[in-house]
C-alpha positions as CSV (number, residue, x, y, z in Angstrom):
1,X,167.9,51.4,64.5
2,X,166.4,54.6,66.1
3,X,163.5,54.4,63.3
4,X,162.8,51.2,64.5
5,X,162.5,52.4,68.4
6,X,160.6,55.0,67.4
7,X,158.6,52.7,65.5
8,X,158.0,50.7,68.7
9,X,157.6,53.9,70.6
10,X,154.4,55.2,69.1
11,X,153.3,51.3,68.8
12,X,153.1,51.1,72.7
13,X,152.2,54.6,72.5
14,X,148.8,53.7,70.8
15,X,148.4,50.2,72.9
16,X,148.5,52.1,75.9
17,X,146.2,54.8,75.5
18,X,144.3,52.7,73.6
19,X,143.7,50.3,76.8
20,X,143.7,53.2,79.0
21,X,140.8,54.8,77.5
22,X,139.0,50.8,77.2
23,X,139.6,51.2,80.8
24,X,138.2,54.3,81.8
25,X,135.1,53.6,79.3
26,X,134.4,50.5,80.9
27,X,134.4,51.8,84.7
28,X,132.0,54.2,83.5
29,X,129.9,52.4,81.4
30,X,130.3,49.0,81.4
31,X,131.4,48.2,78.2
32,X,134.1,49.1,75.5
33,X,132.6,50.7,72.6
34,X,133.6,49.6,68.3
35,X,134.0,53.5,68.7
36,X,137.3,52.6,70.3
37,X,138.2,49.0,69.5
38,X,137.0,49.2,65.3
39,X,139.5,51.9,64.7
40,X,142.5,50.9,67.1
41,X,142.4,47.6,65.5
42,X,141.8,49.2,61.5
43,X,144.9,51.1,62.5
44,X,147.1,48.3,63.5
45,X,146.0,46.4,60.7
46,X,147.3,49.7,58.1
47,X,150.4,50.3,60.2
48,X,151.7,46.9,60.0
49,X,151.0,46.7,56.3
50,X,152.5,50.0,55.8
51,X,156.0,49.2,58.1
52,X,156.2,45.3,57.1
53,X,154.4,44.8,53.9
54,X,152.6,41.6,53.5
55,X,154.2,39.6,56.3
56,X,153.9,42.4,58.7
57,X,149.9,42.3,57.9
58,X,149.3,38.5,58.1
59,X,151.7,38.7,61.6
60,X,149.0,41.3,62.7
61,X,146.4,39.2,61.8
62,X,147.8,36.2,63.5
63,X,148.3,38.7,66.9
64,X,144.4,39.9,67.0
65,X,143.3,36.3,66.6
66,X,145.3,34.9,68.7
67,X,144.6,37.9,71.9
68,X,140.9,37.8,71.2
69,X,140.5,34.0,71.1
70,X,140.5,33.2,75.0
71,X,138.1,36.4,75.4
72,X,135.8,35.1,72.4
73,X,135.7,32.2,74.5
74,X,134.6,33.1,77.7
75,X,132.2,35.5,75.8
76,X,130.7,32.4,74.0
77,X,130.8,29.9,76.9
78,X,131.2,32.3,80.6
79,X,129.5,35.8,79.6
80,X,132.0,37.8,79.3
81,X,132.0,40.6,77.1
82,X,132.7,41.4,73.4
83,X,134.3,44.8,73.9
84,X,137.2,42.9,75.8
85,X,137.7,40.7,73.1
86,X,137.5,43.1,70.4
87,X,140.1,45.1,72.4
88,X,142.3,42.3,72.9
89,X,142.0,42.1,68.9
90,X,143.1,45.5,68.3
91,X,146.2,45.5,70.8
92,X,147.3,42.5,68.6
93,X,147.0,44.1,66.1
94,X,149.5,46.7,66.8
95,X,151.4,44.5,68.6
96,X,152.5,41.0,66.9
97,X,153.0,38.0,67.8
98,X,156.1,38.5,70.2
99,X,154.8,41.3,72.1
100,X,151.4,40.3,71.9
101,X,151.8,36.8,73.8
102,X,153.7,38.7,76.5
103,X,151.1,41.1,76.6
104,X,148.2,38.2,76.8
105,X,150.0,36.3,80.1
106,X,150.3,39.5,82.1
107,X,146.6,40.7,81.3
108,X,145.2,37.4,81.8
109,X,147.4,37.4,85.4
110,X,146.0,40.7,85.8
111,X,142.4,39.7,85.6
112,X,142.8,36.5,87.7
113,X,144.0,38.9,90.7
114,X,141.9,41.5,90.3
115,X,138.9,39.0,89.8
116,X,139.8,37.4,93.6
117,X,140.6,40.7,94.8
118,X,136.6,41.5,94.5
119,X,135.4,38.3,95.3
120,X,137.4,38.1,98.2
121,X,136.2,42.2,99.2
122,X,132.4,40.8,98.2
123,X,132.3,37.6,100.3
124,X,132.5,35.5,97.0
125,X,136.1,34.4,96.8
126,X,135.2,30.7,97.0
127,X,132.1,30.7,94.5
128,X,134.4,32.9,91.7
129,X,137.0,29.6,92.1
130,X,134.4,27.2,91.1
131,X,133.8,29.4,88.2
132,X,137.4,29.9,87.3
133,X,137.5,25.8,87.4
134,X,134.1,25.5,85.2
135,X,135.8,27.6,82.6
136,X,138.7,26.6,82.2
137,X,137.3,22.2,82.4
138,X,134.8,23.3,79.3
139,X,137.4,25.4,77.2
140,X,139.4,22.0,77.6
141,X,136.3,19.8,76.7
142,X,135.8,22.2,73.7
143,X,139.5,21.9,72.9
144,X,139.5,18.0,73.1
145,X,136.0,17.4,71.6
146,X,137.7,19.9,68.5
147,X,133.9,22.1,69.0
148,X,131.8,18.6,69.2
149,X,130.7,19.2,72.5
150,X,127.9,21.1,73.4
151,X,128.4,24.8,74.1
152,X,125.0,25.7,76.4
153,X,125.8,22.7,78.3
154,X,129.0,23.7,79.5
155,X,128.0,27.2,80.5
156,X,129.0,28.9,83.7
157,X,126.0,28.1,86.7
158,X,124.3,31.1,87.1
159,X,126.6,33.2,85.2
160,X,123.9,35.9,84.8
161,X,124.0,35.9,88.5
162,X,127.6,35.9,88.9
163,X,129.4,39.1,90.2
164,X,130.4,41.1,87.2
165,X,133.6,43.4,86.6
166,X,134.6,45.3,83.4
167,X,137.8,44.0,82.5
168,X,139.1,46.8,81.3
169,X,141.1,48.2,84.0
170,X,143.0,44.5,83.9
171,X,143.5,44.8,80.3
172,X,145.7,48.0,81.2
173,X,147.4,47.1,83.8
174,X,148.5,43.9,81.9
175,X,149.9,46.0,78.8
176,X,151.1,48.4,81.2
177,X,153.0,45.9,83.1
178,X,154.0,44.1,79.6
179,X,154.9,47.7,78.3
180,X,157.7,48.1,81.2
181,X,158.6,44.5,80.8
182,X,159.3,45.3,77.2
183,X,161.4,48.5,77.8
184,X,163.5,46.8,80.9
185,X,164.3,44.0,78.5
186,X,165.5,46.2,75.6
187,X,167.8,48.1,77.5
């Protein structure tokens, strides 16, 4: 038993600095770099093979899909970026299914308030709503038409215009808050 918390220990461990750095990278820069997501998510991938053989591996696999879908999708369809998504792959990674859903809902909530937080400072609140609704109505269409509909026509209005924010920082406070979730519930 305390193997396994310390298992789980350095496994939030690495999540959150992981993000942490994403997040500090991407205020800087603008982007997070494959320097940081290629081997965060390598790592998971080993770790989870190492501590739960095969079905700990394909559970890993099944986590970084499953994080990095919805940001593959607004990369494809709303420009937003790849780093997030490969991020979101690696945090999967390291943390499975179960604590990798949690940790998807409260980074997703995360971004949604911090997104209307800066339209609302910026004068924009109203434009970034009709956004929010255009992406979510074509990742439905995509969803019902199972990929048959067409992708450019869906696209964002003026996304390339749209105010731009690196979602890093909501990435980490989402595992941060999923983090403390995860260590009030265990106790």
């Amino acid at each position: 038993m305390m193997q396994e918390a310390h298992a789980v220990m350095i496994q939030w461990g690495v999540v959150l600095g992981a993000s942490l750095a994403a997040a500090l990278w991407d205020l800087k820069d603008r982007r997070i770099p494959n320097m940081l997501t290629i081997p965060v998510l390598v790592g998971g991938l080993a770790w989870s093979a190492i501590h739960g053989g095969g079905a700990g591996f394909i559970e890993s696999l099944e986590a970084a899909g499953l994080l990095a879908l919805p940001y593959v999708l607004l990369f494809v369809f709303a420009g937003g970026g790849a780093g997030d998504a490969k991020l979101m792959a690696a945090l999967g990674a390291w943390l499975g299914l179960e604590n990798g859903i949690a940790t998807l809902v409260c980074v997703c909530i995360f971004g949604v308030i911090l997104a209307l937080l800066k339209a609302a400072w910026h004068k924009q609140f109203f434009a970034v709503l009709a956004n929010i609704r255009t992406i979510i109505l074509t990742f439905m269409t995509y969803v019902f038409t199972r990929g048959a509909c067409k992708a450019n026509a869906l696209e964002v209005v003026g996304h390339e215009q749209t105010m731009k924010m690196p979602y890093g920082p909501a990435i980490f406070a989402g595992v941060l808050a999923a983090a403390v979730y995860q260590f009030l519930a265990t106790d």
